[in-house]
C-alpha positions in Angstrom: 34.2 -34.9 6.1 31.4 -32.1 5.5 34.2 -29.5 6.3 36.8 -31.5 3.4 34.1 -31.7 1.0 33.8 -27.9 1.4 37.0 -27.4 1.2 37.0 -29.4 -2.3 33.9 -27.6 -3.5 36.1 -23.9 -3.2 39.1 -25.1 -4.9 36.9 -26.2 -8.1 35.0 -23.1 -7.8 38.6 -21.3 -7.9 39.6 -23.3 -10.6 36.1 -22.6 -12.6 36.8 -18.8 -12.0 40.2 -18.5 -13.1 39.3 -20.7 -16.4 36.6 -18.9 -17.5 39.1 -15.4 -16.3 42.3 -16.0 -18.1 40.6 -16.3 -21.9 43.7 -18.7 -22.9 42.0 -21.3 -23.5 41.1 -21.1 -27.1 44.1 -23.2 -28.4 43.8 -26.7 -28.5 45.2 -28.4 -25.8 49.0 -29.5 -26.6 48.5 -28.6 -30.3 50.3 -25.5 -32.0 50.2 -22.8 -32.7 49.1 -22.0 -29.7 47.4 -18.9 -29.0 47.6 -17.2 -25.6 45.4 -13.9 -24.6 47.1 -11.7 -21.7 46.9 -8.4 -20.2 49.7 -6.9 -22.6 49.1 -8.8 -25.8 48.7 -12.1 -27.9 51.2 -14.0 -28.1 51.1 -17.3 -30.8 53.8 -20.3 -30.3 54.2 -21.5 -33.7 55.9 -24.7 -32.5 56.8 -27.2 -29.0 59.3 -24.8 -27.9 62.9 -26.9 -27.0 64.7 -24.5 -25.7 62.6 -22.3 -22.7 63.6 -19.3 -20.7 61.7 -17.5 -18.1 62.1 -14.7 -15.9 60.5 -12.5 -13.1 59.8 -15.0 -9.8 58.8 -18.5 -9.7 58.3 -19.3 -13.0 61.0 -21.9 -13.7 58.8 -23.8 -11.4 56.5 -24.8 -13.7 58.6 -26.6 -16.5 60.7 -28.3 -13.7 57.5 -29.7 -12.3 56.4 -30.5 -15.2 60.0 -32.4 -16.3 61.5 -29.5 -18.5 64.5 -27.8 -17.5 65.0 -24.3 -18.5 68.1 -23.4 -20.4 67.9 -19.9 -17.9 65.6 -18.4 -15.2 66.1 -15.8 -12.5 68.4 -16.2 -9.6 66.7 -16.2 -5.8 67.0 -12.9 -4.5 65.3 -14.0 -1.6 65.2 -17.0 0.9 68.2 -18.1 -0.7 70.1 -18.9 2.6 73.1 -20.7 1.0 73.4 -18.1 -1.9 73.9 -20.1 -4.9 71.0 -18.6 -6.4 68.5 -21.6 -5.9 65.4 -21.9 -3.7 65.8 -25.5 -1.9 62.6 -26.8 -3.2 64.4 -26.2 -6.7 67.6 -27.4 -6.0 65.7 -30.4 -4.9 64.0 -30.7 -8.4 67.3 -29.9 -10.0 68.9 -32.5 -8.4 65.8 -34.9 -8.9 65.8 -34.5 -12.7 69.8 -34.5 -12.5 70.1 -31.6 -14.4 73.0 -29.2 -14.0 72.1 -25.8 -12.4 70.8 -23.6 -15.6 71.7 -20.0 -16.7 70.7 -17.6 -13.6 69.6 -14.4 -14.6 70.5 -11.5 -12.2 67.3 -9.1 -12.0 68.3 -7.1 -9.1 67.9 -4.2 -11.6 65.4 -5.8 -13.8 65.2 -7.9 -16.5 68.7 -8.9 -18.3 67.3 -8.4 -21.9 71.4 -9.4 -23.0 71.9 -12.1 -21.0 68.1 -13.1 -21.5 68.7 -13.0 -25.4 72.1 -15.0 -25.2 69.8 -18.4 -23.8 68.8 -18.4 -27.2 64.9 -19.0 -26.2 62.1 -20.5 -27.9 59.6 -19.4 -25.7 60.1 -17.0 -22.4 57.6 -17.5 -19.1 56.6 -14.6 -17.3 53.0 -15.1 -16.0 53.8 -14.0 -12.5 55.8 -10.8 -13.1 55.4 -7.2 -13.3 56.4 -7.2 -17.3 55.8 -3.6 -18.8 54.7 -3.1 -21.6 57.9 -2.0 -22.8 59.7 -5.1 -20.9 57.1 -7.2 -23.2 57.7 -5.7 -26.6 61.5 -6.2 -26.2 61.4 -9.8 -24.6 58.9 -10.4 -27.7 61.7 -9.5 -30.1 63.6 -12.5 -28.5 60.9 -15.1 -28.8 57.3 -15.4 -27.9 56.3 -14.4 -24.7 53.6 -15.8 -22.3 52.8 -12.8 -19.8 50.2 -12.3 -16.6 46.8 -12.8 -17.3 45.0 -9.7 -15.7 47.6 -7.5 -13.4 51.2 -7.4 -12.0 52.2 -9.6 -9.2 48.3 -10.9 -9.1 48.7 -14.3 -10.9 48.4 -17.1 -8.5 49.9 -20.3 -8.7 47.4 -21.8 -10.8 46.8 -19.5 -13.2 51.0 -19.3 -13.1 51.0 -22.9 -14.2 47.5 -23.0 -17.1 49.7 -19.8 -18.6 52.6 -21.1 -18.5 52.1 -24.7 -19.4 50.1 -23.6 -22.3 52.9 -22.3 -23.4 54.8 -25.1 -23.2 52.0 -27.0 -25.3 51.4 -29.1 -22.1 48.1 -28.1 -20.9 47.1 -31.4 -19.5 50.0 -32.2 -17.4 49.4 -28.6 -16.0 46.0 -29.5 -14.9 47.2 -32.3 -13.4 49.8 -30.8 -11.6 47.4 -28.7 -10.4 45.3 -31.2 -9.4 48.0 -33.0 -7.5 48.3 -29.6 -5.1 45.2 -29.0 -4.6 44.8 -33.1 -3.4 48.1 -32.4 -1.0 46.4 -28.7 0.2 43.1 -30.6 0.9 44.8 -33.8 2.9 46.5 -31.2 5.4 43.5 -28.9 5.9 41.6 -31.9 7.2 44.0 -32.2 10.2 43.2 -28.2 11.3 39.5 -27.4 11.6 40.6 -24.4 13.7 41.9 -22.4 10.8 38.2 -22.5 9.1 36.6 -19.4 8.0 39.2 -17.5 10.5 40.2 -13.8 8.7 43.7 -13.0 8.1 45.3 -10.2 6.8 49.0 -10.2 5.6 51.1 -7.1 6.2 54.2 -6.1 3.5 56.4 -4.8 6.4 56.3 -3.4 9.5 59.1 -1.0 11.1 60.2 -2.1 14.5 61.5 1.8 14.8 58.5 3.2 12.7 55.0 1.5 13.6 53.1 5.2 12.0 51.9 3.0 8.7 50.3 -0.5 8.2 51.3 -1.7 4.5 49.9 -4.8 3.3 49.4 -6.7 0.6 45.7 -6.8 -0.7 43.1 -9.2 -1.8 45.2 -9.5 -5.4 48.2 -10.6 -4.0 49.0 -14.4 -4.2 49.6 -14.7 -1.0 46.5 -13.0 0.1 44.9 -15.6 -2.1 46.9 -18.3 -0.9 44.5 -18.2 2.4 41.3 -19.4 0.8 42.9 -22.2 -0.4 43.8 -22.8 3.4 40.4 -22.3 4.7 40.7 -18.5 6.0 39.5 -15.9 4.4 39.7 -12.2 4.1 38.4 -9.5 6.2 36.2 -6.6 5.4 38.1 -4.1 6.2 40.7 -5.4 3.9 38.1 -5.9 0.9 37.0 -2.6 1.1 40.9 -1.3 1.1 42.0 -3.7 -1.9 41.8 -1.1 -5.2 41.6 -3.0 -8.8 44.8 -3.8 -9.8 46.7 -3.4 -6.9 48.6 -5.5 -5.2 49.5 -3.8 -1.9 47.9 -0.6 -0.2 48.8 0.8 2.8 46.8 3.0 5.8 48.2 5.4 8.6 48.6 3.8 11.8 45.9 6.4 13.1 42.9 4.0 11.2 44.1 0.3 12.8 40.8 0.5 14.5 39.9 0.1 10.6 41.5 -3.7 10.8 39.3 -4.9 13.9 37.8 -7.7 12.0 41.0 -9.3 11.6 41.5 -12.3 13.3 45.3 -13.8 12.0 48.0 -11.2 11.3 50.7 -12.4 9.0 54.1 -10.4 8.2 57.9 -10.4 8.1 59.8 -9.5 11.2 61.1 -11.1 14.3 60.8 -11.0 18.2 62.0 -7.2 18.3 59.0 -6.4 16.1 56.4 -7.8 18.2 57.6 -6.4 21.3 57.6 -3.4 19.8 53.5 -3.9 18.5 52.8 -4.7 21.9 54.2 -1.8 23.6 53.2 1.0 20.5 49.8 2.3 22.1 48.3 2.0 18.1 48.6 -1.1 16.6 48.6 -2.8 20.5 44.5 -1.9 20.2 44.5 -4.9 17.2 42.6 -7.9 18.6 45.3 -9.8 16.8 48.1 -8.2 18.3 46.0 -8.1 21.6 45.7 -11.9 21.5 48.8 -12.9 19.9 47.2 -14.2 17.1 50.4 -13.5 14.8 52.6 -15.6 12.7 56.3 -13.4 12.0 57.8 -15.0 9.2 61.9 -14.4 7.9 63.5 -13.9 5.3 64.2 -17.7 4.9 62.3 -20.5 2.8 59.8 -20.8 4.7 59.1 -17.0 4.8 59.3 -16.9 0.6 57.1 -20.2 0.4 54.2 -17.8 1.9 53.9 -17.0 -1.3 52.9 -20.3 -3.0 54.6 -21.3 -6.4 54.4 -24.6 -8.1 57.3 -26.5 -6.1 57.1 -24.4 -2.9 53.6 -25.3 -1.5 54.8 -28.9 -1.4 58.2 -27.8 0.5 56.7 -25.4 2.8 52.8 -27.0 3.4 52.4 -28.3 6.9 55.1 -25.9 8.0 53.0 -22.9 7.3 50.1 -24.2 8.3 51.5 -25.3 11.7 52.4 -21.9 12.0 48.7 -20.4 11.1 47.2 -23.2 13.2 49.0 -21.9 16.3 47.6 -18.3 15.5 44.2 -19.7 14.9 44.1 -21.2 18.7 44.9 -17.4 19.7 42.6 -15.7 17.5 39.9 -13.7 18.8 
């Protein structure tokens, strides 16, 4: 119980820090115009916007949980085993609210301003993207635009949902959606005590062929801060290596000994990748590769849900944590 309560006391303490972060929050809640302060702008919503678009990843997540159906969002470019442009977790909401699949941007090569400006929006949701500032001022010619908070690819899921469900004028269902998470994060933790206060660090990619860099994503990235909320945390090393803003860094090979504080080791690959750590004389020195503390994940649902979105942490929960459980037992 002592270790749930903590548990409950870091999620409020993370909700407390991104509330008083965002600066959003000066509109009345569900009243317009709403105002919404971001990194590249104000943006004001005169009105409850009917028809909504977003774009960059996950967004459409939020109005689906929250009941609204967008008239477009991006298509999967990842995870998407059957290809029809649809994460499972939001087919399954699709199918849920019986809506018919929407408009499905292709941003292979970026935003589809055209195709984008042909939804006729009301409102677009982008606060998990990489918007530039130019992407911004010509999506804003379209209709009003809700973008990230502080920095690109750094929003995490509930910051994605405040943002974007203020802009939907629905602050209070966002909280409570919110709320609802957090409740289904805090009932599975109880059941794995061994993943408390373990460090994990979550590499970008690793090169089966090509083992002479470690990229990974830093303390900014979701998914990076998708361990607190599962009782790990990060190591040192990877603190001290996490600049402002950034989202991923990377160090040669050469400095692993750098990373011997880390006791989880999370990435993308398959069994040829970790033979291939355990025989490279470098990254074999890792206490987590030592110990087989490691959790390879592909590029399948369960790999995308690693980083957590509105509808995926639901889908993907005790499957992921299974996974970092089993690492935990290994972990040194």
């Amino acid at each position: 119980m002592l270790r749930l309560l903590v548990v409950w006391i870091r999620l409020l303490v993370a909700c407390g820090a991104a509330l008083w972060a965002t600066g959003a929050w000066s509109a009345s809640e569900g009243a317009f115009p709403v105002t919404i302060k971001h990194a590249l702008g104000t943006t004001i919503i005169e009105k409850k916007p009917e028809r909504v678009v977003t774009v960059a990843w996950a967004n459409h997540e939020v109005p689906l949980a929250l009941g609204v159906v967008p008239v477009g969002f991006a298509r999967a470019n990842f995870g998407d085993d059957d290809g029809d442009g649809l994460l499972p977790w939001v087919a399954d909401k699709l199918a849920e609210l019986k809506a018919d699949k929407p408009i499905l941007f292709d941003e292979g090569d970026g935003i589809d301003f055209e195709a984008v400006a042909a939804a006729q929006p009301d409102v677009i949701l982008a606060a998990y993207s990489a918007l530039s500032q130019a992407d911004y001022d010509t999506l804003s010619q379209i209709a009003p635009v809700v973008a990230y908070p502080e920095a690109p690819w750094s929003t995490d899921w509930r910051q994605m949902i405040r943002f974007n469900s203020l802009g939907l004028g629905m602050a209070a269902e966002g909280e409570a959606l919110i709320a609802k998470i957090e409740a289904q994060i805090a009932e599975t933790l109880a059941g794995h005590p061994e993943l408390w206060d373990k460090t994990a660090m979550f590499i970008t990619h690793l090169n089966a062929t090509d083992l002479s860099t470690v990229s990974f994503y830093t303390t900014n990235d979701t998914r990076v801060k998708f361990f607190r909320d599962l009782g790990l945390k990060s190591p040192k090393s990877v603190s001290k290596a996490s600049l402002p803003g950034k989202y991923s860094g990377s160090v040669s090979a050469e400095r692993v000994d750098d990373f011997d504080d880390v006791g989880i080791l999370v990435t993308y690959g398959d069994a040829k990748l970790l033979e291939a750590l355990a025989k490279n004389p470098l990254m074999a020195k890792m206490p987590a590769v030592a110990k087989g503390a490691l959790v390879t994940l592909g590029r399948n649902p369960v790999g995308t849900a690693a980083n957590p979105t509105p509808l995926s942490i639901s889908w993907v929960l005790k499957d992921y944590v299974a996974l970092l459980s089993e690492a935990a037992k290994k972990s040194p």
